[in-house]
C-alpha positions as CSV (number, residue, x, y, z in Angstrom):
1,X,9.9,-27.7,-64.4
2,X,12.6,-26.4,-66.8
3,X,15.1,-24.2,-64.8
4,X,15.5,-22.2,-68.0
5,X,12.1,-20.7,-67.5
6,X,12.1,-19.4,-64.0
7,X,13.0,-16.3,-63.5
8,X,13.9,-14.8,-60.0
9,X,14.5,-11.6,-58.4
10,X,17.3,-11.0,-55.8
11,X,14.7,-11.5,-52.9
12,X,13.7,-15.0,-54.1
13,X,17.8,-16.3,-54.8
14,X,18.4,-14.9,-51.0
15,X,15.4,-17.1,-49.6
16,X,16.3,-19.9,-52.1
17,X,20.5,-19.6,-50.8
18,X,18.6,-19.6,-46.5
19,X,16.8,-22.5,-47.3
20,X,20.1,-24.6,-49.0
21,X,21.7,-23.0,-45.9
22,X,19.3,-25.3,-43.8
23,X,18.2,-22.1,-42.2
24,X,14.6,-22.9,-43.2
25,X,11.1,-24.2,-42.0
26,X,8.3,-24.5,-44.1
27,X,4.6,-25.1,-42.8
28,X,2.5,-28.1,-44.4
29,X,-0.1,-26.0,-45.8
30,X,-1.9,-25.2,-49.0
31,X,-0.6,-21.5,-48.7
32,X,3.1,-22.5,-46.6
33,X,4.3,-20.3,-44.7
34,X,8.3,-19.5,-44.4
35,X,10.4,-19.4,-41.1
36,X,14.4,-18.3,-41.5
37,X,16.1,-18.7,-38.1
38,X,13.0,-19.0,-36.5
39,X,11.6,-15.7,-37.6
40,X,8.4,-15.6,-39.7
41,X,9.7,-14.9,-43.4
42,X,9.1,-11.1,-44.0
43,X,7.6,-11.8,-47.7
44,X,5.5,-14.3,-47.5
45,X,4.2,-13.5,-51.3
46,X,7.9,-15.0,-51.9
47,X,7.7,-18.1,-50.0
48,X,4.4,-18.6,-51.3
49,X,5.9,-18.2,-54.8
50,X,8.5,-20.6,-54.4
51,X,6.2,-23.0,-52.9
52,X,3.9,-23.2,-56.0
53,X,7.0,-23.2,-58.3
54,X,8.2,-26.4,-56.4
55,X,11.5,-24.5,-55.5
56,X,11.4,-25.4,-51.8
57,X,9.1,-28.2,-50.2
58,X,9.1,-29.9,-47.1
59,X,11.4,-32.5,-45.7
60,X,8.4,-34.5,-44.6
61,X,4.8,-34.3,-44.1
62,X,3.0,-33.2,-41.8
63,X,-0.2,-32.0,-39.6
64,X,-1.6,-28.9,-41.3
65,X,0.3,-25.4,-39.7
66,X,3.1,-28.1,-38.4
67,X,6.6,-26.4,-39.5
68,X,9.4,-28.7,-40.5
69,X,12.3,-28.0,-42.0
70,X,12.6,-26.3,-45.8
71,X,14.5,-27.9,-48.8
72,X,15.4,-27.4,-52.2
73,X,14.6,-29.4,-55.1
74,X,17.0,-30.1,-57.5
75,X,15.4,-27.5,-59.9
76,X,16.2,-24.9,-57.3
77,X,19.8,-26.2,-56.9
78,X,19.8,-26.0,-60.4
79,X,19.1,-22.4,-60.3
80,X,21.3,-21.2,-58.1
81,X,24.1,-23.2,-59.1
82,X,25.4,-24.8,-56.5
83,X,26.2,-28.8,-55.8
84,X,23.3,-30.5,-54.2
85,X,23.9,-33.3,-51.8
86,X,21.2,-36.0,-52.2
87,X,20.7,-36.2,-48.7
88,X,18.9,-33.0,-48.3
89,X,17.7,-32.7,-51.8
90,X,14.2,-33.2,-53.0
91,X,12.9,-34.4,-56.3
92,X,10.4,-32.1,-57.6
């Protein structure tokens, strides 16, 4: 995915900046669900969004409904323009 076509709204860089903040869990699902401090993700339709753009992914995989933790892919750190350690940095 070319970061020159995505186009975000406020919400989506906030969720984007919690999940580079390591703040996130993702659920290994078709449909993932979003978890920021522990608290379900008040917009899912967001984290879904994200998901399906390959924005955020899991750090591993998992049973179905399992949450792990939520990272960015390089496209996202792209995005957002900040550095991306390659530690905690998928390839989309």
């Amino acid at each position: 995915m070319n970061s020159d076509f995505v186009r975000l709204n406020n919400r989506e860089r906030a969720t984007l900046r919690a999940v580079a903040l390591g703040r996130a869990e993702i659920t290994c699902s078709a449909e993932p669900d979003l978890f920021i401090d522990g608290l379900a993700c008040c917009d899912q339709a967001t984290a879904h969004r994200l998901a399906h753009l390959r924005l955020i992914v899991p750090l591993r995989a998992g049973r179905t409904g399992e949450r792990v933790p939520a990272l960015l892919t390089e496209v996202a750190h792209t995005i957002l323009g900040v550095a991306n350690d390659a530690s905690d940095t998928a390839v989309a």
